[in-house]
mmCIF file as gemmi writes it, N, C-alpha and C atoms, coordinates in Angstrom:
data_model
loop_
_atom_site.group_PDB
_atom_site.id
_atom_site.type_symbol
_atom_site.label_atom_id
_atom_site.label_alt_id
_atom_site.label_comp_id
_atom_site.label_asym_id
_atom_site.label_entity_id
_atom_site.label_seq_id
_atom_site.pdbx_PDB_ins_code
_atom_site.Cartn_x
_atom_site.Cartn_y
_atom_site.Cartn_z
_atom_site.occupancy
_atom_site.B_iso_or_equiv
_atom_site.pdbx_formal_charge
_atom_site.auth_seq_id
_atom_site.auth_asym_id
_atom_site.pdbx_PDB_model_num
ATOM 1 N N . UNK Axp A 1 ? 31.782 34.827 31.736 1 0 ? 1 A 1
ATOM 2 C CA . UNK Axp A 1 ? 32.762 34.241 32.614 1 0 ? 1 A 1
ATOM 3 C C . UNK Axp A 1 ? 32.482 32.741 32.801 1 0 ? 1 A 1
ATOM 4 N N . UNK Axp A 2 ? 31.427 32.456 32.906 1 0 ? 2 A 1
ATOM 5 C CA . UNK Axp A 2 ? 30.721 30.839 32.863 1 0 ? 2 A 1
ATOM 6 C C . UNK Axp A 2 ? 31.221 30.129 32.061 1 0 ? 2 A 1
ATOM 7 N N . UNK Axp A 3 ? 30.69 30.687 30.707 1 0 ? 3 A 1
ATOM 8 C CA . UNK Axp A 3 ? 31.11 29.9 29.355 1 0 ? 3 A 1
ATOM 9 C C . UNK Axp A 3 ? 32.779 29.759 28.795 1 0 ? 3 A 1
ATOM 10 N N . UNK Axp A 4 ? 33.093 31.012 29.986 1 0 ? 4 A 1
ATOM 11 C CA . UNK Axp A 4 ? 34.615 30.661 29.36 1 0 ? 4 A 1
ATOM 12 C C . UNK Axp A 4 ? 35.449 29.338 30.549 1 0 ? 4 A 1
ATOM 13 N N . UNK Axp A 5 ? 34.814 29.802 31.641 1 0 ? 5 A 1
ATOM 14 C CA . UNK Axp A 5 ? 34.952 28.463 32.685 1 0 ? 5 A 1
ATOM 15 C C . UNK Axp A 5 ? 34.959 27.127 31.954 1 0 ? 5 A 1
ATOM 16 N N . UNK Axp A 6 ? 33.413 26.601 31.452 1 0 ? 6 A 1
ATOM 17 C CA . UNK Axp A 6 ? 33.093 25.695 30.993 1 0 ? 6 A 1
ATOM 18 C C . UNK Axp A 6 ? 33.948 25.432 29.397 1 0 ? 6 A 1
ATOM 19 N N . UNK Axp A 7 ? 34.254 26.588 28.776 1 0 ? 7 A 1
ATOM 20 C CA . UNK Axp A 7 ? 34.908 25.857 27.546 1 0 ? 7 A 1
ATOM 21 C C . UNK Axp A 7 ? 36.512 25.425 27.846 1 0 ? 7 A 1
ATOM 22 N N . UNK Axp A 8 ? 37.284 26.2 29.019 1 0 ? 8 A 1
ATOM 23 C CA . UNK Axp A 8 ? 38.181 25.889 29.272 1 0 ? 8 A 1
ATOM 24 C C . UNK Axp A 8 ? 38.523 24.754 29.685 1 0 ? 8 A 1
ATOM 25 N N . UNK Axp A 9 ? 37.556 24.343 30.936 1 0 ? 9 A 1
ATOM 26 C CA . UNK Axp A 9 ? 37.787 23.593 32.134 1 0 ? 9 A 1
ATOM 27 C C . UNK Axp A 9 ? 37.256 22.553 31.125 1 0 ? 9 A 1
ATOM 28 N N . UNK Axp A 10 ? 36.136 22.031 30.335 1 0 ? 10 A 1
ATOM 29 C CA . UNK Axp A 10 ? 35.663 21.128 29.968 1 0 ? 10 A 1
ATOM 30 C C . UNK Axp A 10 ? 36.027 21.015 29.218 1 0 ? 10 A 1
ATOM 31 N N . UNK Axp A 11 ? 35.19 21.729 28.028 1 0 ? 11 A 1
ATOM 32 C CA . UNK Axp A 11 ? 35.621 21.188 26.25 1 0 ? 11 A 1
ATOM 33 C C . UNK Axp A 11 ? 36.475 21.159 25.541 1 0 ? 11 A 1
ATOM 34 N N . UNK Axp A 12 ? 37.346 22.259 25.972 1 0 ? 12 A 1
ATOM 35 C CA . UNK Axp A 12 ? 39.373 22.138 25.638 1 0 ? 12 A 1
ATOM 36 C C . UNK Axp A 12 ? 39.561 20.96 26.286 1 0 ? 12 A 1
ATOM 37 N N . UNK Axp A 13 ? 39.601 20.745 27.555 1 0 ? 13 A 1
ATOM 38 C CA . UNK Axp A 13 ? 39.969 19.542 28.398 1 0 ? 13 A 1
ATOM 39 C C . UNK Axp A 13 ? 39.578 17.809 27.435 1 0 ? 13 A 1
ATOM 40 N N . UNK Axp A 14 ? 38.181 17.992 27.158 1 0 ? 14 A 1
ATOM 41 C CA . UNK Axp A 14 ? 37.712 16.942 26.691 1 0 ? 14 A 1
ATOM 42 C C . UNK Axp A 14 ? 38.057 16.53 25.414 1 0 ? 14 A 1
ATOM 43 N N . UNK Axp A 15 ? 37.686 17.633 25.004 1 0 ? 15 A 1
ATOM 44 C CA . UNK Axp A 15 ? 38.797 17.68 23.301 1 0 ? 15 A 1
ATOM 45 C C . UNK Axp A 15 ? 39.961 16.685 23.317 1 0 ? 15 A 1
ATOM 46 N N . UNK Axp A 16 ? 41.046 17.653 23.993 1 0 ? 16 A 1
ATOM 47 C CA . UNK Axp A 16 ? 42.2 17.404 23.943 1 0 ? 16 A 1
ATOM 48 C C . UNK Axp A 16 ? 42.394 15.33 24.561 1 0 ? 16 A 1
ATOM 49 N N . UNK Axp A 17 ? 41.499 15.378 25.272 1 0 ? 17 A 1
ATOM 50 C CA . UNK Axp A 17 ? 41.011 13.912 25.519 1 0 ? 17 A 1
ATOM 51 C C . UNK Axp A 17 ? 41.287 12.955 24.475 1 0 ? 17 A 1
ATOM 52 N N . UNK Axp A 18 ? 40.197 13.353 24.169 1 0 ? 18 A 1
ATOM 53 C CA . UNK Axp A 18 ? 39.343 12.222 22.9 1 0 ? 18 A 1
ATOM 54 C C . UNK Axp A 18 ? 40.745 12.739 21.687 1 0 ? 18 A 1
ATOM 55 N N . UNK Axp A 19 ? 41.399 13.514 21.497 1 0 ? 19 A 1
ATOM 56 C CA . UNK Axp A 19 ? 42.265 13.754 20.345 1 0 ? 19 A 1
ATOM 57 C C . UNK Axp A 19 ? 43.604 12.588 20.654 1 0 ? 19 A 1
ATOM 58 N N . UNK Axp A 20 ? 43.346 12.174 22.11 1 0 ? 20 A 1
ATOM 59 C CA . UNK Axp A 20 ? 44.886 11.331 22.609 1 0 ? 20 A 1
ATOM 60 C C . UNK Axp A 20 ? 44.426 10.207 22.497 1 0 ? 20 A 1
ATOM 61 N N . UNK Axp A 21 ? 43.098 9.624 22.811 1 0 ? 21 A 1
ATOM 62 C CA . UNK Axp A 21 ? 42.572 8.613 22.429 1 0 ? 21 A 1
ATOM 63 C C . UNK Axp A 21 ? 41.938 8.282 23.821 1 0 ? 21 A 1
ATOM 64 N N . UNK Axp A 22 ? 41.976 9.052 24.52 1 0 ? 22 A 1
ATOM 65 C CA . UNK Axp A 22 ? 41.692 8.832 26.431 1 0 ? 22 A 1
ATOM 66 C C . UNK Axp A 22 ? 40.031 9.47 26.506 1 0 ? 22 A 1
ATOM 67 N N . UNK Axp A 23 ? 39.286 8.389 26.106 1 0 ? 23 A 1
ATOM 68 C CA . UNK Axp A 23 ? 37.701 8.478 25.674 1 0 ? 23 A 1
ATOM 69 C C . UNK Axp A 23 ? 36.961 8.445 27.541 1 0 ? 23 A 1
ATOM 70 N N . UNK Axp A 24 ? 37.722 7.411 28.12 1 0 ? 24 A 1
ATOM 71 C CA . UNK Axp A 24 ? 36.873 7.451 29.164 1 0 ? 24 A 1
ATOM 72 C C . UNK Axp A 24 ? 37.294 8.739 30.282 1 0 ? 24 A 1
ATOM 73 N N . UNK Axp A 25 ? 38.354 9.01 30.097 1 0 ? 25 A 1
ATOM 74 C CA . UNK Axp A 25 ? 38.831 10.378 30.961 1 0 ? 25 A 1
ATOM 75 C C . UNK Axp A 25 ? 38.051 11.914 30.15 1 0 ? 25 A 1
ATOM 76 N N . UNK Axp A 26 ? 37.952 11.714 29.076 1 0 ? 26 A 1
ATOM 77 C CA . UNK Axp A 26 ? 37.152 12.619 28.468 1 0 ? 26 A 1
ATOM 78 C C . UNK Axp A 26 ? 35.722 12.758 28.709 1 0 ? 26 A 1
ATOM 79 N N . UNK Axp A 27 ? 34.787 11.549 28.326 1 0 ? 27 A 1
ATOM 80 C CA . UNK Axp A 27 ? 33.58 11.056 29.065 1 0 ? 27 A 1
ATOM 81 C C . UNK Axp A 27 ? 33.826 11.605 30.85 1 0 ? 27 A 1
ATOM 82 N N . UNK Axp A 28 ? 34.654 10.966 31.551 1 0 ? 28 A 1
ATOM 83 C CA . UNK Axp A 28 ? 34.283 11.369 33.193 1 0 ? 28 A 1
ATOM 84 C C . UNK Axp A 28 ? 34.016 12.785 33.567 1 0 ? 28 A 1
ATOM 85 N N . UNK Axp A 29 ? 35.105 13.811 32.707 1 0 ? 29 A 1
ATOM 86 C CA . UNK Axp A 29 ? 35.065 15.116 33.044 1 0 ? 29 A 1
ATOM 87 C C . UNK Axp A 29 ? 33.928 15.58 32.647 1 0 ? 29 A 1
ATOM 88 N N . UNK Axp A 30 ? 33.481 14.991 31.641 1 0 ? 30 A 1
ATOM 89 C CA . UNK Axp A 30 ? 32.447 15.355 30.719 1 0 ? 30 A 1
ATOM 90 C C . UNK Axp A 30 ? 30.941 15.49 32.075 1 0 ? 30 A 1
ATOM 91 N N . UNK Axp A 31 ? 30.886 14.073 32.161 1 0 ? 31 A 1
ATOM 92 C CA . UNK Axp A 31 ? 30.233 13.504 32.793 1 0 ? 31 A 1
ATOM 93 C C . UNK Axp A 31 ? 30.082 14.11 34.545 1 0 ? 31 A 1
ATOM 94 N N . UNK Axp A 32 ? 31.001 13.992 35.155 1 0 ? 32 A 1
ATOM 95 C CA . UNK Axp A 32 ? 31.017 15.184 36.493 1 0 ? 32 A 1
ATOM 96 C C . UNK Axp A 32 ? 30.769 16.353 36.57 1 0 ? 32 A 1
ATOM 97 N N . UNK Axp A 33 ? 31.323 16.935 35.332 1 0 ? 33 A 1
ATOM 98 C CA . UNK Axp A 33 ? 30.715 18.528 35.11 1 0 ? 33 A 1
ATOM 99 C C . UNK Axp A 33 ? 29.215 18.743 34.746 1 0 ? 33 A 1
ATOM 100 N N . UNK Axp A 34 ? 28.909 17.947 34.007 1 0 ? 34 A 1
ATOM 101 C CA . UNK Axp A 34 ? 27.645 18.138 34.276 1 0 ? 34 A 1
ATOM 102 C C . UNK Axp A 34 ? 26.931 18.34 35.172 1 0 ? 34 A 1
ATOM 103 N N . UNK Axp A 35 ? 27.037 17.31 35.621 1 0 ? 35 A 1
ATOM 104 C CA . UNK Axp A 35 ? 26.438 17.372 37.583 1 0 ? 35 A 1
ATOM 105 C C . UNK Axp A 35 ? 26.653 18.392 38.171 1 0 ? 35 A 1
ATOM 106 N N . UNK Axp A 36 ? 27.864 18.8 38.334 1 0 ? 36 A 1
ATOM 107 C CA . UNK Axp A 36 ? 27.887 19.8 38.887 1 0 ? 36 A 1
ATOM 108 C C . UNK Axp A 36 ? 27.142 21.08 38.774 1 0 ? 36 A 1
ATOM 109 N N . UNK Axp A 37 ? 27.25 21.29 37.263 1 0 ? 37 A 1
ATOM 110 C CA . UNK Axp A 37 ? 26.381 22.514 37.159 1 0 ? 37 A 1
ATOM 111 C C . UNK Axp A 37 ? 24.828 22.353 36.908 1 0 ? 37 A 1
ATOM 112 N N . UNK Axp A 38 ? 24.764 21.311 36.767 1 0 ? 38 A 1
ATOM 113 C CA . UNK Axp A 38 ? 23.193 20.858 37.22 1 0 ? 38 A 1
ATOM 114 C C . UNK Axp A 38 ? 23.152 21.09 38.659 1 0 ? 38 A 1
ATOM 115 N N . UNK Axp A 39 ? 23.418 20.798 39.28 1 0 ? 39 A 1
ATOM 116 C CA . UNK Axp A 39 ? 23.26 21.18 40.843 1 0 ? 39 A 1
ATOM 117 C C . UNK Axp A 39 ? 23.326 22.741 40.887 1 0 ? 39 A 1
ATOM 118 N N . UNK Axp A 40 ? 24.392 23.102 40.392 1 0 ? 40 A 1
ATOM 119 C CA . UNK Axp A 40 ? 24.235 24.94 40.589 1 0 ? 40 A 1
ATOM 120 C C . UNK Axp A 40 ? 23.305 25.224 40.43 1 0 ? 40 A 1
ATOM 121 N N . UNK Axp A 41 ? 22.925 25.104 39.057 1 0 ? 41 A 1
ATOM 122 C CA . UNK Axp A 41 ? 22.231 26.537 38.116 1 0 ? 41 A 1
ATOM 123 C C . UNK Axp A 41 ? 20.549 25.552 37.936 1 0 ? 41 A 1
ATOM 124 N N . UNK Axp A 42 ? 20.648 24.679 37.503 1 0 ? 42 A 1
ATOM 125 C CA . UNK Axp A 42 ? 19.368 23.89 37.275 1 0 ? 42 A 1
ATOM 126 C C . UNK Axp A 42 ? 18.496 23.367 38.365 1 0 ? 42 A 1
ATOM 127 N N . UNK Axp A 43 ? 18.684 22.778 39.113 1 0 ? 43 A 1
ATOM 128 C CA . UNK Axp A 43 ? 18.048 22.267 40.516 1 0 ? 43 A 1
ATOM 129 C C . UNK Axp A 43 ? 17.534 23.497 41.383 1 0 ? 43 A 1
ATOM 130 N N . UNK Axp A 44 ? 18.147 24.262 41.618 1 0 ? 44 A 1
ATOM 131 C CA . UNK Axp A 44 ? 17.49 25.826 42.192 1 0 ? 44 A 1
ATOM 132 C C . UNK Axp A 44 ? 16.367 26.207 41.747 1 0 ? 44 A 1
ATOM 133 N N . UNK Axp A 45 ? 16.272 25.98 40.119 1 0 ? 45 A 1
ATOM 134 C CA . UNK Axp A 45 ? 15.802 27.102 38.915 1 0 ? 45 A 1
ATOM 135 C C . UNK Axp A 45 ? 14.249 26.539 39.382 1 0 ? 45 A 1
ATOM 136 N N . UNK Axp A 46 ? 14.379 24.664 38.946 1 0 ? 46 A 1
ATOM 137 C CA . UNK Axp A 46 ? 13.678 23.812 39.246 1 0 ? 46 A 1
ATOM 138 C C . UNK Axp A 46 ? 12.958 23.942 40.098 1 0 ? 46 A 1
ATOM 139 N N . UNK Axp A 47 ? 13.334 23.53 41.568 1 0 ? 47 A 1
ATOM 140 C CA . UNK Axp A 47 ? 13.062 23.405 42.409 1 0 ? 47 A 1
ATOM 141 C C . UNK Axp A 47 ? 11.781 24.524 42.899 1 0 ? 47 A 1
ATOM 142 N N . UNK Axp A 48 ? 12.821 26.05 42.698 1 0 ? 48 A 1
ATOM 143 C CA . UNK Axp A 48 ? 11.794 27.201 42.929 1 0 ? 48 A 1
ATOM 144 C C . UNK Axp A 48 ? 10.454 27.3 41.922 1 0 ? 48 A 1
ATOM 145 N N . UNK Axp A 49 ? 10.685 26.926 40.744 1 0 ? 49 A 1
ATOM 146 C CA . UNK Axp A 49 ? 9.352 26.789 39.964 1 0 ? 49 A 1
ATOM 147 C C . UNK Axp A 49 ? 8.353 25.784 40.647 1 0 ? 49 A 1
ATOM 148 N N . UNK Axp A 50 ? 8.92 24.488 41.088 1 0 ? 50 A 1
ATOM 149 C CA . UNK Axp A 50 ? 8.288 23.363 41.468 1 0 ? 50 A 1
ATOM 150 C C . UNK Axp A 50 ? 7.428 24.102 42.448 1 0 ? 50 A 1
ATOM 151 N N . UNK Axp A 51 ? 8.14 25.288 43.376 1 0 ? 51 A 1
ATOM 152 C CA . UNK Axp A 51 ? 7.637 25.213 44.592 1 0 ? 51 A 1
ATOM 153 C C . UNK Axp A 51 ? 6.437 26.296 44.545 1 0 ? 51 A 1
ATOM 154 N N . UNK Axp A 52 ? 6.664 27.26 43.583 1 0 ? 52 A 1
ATOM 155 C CA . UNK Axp A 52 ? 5.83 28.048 43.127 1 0 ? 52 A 1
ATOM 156 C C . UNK Axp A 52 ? 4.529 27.674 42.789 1 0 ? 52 A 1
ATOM 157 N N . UNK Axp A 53 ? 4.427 26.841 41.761 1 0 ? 53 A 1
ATOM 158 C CA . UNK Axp A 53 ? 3.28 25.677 41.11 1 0 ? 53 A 1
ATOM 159 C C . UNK Axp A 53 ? 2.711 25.159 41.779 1 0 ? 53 A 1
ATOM 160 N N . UNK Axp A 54 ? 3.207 24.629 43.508 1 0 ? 54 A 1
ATOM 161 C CA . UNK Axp A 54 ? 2.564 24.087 44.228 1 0 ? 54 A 1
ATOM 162 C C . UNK Axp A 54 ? 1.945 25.334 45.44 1 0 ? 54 A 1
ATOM 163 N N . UNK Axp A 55 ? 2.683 26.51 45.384 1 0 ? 55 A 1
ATOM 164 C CA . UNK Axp A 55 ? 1.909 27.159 46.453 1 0 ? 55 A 1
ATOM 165 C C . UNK Axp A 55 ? 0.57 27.726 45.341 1 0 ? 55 A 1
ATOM 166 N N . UNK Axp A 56 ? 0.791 28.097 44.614 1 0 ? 56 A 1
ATOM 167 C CA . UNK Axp A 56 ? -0.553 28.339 43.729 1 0 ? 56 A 1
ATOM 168 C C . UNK Axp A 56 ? -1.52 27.283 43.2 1 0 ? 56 A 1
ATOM 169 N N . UNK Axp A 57 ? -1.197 26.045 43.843 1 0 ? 57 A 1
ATOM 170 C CA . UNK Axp A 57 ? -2.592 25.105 43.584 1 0 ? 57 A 1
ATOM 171 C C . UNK Axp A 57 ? -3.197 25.359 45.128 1 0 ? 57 A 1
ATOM 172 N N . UNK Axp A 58 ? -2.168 25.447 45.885 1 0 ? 58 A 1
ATOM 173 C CA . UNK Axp A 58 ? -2.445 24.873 47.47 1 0 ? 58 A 1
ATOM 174 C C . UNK Axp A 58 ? -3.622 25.955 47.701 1 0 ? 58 A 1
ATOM 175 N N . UNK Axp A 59 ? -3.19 27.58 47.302 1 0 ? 59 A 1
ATOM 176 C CA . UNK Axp A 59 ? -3.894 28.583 47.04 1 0 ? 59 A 1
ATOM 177 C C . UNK Axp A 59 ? -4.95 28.7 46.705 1 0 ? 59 A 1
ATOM 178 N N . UNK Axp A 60 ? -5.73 27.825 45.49 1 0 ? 60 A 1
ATOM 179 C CA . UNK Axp A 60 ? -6.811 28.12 44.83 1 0 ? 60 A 1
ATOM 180 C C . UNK Axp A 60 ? -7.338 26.337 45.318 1 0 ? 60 A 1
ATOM 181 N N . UNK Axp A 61 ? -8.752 27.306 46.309 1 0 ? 61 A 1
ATOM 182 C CA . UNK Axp A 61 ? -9.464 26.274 46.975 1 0 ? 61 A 1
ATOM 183 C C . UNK Axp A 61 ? -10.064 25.807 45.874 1 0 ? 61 A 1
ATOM 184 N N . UNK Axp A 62 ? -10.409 25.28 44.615 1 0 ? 62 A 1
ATOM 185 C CA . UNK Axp A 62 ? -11.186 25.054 43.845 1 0 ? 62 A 1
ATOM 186 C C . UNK Axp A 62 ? -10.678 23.48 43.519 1 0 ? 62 A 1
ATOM 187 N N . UNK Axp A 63 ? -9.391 23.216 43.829 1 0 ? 63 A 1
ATOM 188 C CA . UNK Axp A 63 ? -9.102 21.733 44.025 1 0 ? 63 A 1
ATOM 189 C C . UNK Axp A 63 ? -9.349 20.964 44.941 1 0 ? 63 A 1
């Protein structure tokens, strides 16, 4: 369901862009969507590993 989100909403979109010659409207969508799903799916993923890594140093008195 994601990937069909993203090929719809974006890469048809962007495609169809860059095929009209409208490079920077293609680039922006391009470019915002990213972010966005960097914020969803990546920054969480991140974040919780980050936080993990740090309760298991904080953990082991040997530092």
């Amino acid at each position: 369901m994601i990937y069909d989100y993203i090929y719809d909403n974006i890469v048809d979109y962007c495609v169809e862009q860059i095929e009209q010659g409208n490079y920077e409207a293609a680039y922006n969508r391009y470019k915002n969507s990213i972010l966005v799903l960097e914020e969803q799916f990546a920054k969480p993923t991140i974040t919780n590993r980050f936080v993990k890594t740090l309760k298991l140093k904080t953990n082991d008195h040997r530092f």
